[in-house]
HTML snippet that shows the backbone in 3Dmol.js (N, CA, C, O; Angstrom):
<script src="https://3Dmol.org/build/3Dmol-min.js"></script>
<div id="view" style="width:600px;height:400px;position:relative"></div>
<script>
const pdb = `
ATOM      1  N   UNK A   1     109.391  54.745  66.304  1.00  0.00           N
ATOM      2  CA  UNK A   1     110.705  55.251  65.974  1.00  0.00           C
ATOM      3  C   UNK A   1     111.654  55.115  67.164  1.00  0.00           C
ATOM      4  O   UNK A   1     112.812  54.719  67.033  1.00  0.00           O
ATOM      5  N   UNK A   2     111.024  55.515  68.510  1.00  0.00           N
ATOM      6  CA  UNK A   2     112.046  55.034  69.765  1.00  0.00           C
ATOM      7  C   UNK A   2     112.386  53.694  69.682  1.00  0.00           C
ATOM      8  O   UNK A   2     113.600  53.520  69.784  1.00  0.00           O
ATOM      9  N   UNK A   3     111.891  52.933  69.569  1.00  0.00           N
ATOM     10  CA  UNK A   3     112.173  51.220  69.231  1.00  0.00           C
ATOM     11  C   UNK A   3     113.253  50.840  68.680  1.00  0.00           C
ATOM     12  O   UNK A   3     114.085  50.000  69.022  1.00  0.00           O
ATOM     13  N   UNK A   4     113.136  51.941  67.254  1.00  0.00           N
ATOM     14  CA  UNK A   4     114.341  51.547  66.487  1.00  0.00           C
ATOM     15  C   UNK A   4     115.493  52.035  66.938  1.00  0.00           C
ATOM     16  O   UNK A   4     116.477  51.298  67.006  1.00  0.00           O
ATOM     17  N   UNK A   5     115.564  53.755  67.429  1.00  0.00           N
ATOM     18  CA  UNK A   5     116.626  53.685  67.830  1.00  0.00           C
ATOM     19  C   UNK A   5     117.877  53.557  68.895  1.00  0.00           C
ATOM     20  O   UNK A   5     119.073  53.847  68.925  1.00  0.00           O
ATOM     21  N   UNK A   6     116.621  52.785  69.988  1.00  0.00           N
ATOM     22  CA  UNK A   6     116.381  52.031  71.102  1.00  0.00           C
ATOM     23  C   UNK A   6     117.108  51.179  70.771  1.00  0.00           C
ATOM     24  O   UNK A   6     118.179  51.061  71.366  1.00  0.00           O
ATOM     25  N   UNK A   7     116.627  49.949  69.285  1.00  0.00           N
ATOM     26  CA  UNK A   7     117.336  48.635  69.235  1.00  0.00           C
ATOM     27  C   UNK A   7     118.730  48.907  68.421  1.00  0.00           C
ATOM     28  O   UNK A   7     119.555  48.005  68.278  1.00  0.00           O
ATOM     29  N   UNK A   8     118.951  50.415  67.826  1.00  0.00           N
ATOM     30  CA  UNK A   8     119.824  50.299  67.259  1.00  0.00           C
ATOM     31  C   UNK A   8     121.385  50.763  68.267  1.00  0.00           C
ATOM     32  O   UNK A   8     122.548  50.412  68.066  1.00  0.00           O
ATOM     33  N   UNK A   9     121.044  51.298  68.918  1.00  0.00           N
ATOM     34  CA  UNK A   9     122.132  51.881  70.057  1.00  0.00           C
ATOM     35  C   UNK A   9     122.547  50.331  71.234  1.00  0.00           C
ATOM     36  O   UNK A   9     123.681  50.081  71.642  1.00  0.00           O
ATOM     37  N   UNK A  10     121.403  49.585  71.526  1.00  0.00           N
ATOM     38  CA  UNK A  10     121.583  48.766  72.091  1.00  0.00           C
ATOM     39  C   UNK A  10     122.586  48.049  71.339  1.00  0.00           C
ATOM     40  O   UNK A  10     123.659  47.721  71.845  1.00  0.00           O
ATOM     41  N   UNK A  11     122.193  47.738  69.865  1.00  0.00           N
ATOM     42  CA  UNK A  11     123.196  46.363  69.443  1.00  0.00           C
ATOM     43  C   UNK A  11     124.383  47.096  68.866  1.00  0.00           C
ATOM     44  O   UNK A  11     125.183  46.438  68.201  1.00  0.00           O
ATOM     45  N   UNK A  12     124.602  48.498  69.063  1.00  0.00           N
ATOM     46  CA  UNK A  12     126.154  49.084  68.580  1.00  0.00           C
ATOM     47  C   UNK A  12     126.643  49.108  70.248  1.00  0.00           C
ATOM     48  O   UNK A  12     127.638  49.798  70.024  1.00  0.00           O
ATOM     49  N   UNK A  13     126.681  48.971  71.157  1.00  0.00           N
ATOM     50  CA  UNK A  13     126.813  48.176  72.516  1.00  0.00           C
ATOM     51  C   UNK A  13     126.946  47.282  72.541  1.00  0.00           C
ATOM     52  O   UNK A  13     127.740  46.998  73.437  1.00  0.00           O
ATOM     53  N   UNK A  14     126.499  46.214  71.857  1.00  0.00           N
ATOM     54  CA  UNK A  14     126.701  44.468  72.207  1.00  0.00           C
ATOM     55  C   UNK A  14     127.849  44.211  71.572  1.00  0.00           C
ATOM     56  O   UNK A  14     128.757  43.415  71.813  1.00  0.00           O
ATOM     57  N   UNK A  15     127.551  45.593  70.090  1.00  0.00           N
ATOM     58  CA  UNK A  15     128.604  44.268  69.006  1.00  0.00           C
ATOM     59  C   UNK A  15     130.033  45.265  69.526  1.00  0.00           C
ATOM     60  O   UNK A  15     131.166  44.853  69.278  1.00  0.00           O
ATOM     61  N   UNK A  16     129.894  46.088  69.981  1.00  0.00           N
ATOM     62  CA  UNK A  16     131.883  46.799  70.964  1.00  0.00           C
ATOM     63  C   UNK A  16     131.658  46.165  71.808  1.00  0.00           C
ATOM     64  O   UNK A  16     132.798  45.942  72.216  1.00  0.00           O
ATOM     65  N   UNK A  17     130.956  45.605  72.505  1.00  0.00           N
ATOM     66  CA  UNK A  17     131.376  44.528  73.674  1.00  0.00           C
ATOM     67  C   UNK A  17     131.772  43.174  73.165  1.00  0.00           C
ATOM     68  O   UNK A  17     132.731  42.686  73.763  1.00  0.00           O
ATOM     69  N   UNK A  18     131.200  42.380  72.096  1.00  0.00           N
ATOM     70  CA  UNK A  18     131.634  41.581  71.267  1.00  0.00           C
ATOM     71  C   UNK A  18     133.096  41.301  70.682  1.00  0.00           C
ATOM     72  O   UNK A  18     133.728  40.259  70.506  1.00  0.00           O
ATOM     73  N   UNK A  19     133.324  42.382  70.499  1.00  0.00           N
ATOM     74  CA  UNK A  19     134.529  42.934  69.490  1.00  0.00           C
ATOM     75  C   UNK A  19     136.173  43.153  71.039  1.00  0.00           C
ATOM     76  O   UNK A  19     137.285  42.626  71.060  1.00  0.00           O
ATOM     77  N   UNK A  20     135.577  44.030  71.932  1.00  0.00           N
ATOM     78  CA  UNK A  20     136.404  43.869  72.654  1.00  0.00           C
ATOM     79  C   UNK A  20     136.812  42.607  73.155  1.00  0.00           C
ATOM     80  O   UNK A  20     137.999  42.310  73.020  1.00  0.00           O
ATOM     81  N   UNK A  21     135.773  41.535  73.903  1.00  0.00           N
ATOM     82  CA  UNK A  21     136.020  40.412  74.251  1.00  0.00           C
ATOM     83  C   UNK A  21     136.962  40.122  73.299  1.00  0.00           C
ATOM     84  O   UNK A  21     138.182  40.015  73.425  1.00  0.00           O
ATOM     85  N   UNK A  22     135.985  39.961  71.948  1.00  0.00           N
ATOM     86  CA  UNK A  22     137.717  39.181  70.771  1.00  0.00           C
ATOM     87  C   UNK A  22     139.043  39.417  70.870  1.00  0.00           C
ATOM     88  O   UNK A  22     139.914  38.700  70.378  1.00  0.00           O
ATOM     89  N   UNK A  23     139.291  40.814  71.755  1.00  0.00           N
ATOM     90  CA  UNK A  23     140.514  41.349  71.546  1.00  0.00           C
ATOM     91  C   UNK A  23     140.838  42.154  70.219  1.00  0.00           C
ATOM     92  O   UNK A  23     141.957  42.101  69.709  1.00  0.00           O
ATOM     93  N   UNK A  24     139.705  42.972  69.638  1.00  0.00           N
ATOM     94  CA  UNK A  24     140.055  43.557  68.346  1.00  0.00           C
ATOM     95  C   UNK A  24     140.421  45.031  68.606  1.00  0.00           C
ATOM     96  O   UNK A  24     140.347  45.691  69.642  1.00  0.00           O
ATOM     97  N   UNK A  25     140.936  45.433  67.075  1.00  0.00           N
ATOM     98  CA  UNK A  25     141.469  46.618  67.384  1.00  0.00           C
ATOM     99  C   UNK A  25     140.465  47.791  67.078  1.00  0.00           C
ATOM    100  O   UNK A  25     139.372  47.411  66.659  1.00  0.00           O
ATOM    101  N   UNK A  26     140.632  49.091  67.207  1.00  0.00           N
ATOM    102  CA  UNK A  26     139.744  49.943  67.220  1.00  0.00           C
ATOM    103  C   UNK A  26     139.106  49.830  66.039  1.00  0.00           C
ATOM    104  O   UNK A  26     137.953  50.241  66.173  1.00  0.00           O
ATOM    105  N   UNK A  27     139.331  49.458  64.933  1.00  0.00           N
ATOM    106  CA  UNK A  27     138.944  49.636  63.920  1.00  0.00           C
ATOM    107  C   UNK A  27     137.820  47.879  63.805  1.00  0.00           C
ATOM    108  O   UNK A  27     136.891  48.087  63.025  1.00  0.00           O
ATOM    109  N   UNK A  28     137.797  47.125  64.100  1.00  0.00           N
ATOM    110  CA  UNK A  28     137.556  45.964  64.484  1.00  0.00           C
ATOM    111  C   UNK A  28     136.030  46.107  65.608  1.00  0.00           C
ATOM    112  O   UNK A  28     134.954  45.541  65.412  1.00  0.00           O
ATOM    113  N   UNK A  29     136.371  47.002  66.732  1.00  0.00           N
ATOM    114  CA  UNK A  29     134.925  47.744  67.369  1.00  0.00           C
ATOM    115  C   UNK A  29     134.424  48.085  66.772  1.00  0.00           C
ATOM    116  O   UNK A  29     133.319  47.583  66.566  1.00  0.00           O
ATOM    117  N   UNK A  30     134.853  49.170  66.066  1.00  0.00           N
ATOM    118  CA  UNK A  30     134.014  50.293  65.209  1.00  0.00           C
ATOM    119  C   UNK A  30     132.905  49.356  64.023  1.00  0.00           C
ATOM    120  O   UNK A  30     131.777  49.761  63.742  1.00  0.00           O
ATOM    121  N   UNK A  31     133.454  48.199  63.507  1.00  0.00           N
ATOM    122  CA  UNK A  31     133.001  47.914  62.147  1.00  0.00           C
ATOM    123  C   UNK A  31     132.302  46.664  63.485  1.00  0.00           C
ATOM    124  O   UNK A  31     131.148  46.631  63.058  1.00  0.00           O
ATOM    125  N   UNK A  32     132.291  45.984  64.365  1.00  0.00           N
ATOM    126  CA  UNK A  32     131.062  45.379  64.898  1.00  0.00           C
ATOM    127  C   UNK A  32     130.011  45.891  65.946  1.00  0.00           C
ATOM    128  O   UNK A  32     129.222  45.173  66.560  1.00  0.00           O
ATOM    129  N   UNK A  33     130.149  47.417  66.058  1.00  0.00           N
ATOM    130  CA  UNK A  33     129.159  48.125  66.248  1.00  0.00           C
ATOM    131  C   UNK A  33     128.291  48.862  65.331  1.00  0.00           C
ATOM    132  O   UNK A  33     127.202  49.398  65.534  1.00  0.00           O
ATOM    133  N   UNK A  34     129.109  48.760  64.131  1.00  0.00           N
ATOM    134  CA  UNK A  34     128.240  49.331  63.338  1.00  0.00           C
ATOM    135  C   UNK A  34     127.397  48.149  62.742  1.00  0.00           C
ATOM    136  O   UNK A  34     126.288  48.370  62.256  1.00  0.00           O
ATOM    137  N   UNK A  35     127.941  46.890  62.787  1.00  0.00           N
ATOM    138  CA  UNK A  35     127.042  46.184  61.919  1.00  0.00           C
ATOM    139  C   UNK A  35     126.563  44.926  63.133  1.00  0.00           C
ATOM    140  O   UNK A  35     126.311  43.751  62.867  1.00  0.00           O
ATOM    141  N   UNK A  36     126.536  45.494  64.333  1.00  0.00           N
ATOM    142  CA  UNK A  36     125.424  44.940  64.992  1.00  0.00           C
ATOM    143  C   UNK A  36     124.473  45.991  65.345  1.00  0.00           C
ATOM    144  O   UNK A  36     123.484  45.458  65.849  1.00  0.00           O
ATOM    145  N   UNK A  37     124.339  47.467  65.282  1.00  0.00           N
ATOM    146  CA  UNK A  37     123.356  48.178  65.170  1.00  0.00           C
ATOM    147  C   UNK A  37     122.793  48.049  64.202  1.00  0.00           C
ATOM    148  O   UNK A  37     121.622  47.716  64.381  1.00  0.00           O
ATOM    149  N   UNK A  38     123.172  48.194  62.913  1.00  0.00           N
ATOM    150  CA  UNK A  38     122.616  47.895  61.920  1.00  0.00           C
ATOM    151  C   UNK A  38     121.733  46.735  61.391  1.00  0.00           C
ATOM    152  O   UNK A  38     120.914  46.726  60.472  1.00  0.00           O
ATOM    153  N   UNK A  39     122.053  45.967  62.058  1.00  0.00           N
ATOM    154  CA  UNK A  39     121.385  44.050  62.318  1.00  0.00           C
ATOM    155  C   UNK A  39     120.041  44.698  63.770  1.00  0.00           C
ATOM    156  O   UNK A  39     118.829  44.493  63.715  1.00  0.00           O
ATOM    157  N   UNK A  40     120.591  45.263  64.613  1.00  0.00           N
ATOM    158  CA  UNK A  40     119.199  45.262  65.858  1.00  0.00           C
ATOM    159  C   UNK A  40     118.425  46.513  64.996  1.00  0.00           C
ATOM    160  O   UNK A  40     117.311  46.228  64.557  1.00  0.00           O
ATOM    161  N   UNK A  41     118.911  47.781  64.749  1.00  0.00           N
ATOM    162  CA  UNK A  41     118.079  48.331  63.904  1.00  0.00           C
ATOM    163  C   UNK A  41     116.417  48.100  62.972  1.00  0.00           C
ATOM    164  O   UNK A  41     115.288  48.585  62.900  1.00  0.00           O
ATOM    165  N   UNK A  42     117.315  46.961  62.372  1.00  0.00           N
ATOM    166  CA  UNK A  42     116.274  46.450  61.536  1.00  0.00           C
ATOM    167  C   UNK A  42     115.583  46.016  62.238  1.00  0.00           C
ATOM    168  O   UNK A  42     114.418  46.412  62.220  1.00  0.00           O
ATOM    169  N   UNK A  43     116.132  44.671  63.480  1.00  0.00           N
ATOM    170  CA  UNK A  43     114.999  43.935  64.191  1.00  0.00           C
ATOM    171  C   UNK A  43     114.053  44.722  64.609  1.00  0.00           C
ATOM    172  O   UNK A  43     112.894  44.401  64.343  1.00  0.00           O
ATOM    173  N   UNK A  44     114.320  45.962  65.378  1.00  0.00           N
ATOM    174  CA  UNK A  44     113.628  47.118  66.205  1.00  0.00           C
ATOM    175  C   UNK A  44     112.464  47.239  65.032  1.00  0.00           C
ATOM    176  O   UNK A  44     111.383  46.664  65.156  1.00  0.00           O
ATOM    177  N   UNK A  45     112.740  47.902  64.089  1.00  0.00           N
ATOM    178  CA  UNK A  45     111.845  48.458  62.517  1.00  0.00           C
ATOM    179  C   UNK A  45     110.870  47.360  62.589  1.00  0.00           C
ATOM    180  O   UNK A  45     109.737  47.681  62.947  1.00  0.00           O
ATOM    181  N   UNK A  46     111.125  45.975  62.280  1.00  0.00           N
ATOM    182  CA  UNK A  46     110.198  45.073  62.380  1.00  0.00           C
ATOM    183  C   UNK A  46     109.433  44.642  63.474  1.00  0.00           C
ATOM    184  O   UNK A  46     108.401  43.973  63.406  1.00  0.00           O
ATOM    185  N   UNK A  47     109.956  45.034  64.430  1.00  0.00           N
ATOM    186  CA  UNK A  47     108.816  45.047  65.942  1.00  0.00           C
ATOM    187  C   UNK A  47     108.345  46.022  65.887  1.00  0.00           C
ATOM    188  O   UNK A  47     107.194  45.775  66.247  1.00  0.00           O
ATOM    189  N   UNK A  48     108.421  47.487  65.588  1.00  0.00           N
ATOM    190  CA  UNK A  48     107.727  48.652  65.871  1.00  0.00           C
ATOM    191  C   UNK A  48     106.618  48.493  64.739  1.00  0.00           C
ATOM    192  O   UNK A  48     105.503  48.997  64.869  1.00  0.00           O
ATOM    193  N   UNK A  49     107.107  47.546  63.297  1.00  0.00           N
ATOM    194  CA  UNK A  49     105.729  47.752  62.363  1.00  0.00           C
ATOM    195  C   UNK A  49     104.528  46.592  62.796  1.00  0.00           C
ATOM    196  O   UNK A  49     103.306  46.525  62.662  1.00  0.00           O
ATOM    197  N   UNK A  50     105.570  45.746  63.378  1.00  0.00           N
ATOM    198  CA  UNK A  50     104.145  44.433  64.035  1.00  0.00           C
ATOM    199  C   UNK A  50     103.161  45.058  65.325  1.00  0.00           C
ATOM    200  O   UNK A  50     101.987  44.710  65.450  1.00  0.00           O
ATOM    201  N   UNK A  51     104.000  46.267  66.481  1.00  0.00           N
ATOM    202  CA  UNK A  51     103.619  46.732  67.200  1.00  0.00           C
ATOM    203  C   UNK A  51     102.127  48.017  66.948  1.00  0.00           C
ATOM    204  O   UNK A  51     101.104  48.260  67.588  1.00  0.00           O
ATOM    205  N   UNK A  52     102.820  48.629  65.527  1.00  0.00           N
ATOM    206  CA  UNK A  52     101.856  49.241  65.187  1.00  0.00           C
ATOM    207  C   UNK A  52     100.645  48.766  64.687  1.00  0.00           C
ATOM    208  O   UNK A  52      99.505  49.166  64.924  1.00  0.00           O
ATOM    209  N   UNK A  53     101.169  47.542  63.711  1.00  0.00           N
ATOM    210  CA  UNK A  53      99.948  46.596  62.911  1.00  0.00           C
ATOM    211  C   UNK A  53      98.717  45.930  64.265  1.00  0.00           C
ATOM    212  O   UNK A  53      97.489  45.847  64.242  1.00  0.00           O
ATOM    213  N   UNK A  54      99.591  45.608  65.183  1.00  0.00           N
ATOM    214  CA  UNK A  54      98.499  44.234  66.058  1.00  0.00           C
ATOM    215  C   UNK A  54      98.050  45.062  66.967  1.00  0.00           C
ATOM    216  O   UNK A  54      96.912  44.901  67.408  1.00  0.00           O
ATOM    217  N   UNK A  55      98.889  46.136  67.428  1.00  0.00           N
ATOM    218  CA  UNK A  55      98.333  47.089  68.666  1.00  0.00           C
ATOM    219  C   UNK A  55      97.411  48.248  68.191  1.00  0.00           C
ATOM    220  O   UNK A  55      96.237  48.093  68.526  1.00  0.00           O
ATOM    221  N   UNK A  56      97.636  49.170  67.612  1.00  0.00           N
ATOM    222  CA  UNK A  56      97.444  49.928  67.074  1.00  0.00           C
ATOM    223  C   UNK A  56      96.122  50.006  66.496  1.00  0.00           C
ATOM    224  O   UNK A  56      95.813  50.966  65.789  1.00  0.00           O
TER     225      UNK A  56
END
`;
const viewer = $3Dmol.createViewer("view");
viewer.addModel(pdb, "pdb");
viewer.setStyle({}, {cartoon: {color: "spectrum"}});
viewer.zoomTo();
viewer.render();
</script>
């Protein structure tokens, strides 16, 4: 569960850093942090279930 919300905080960070570079407006951050957390989220979910499956 740290994984996920490890990968999900990380990529709502990338995608407002993303979004700023573009020059967007607040509303423009907001909607590519939410849907690059939402995109690393998942990735995280799928490493923590391979992590549990192969390690575990």
């Amino acid at each position: 569960m740290v994984v996920v919300l490890g990968m999900a905080i990380l990529g709502a960070i990338l995608g407002a850093i993303t979004a700023r570079k573009r020059k967007g407006s607040g509303a423009d951050i907001a909607q590519y942090a939410a849907g690059y957390g939402i995109a690393f989220a998942l990735l995280g979910l799928v490493l923590s279930l391979l992590l549990v499956r192969f390690v575990v």
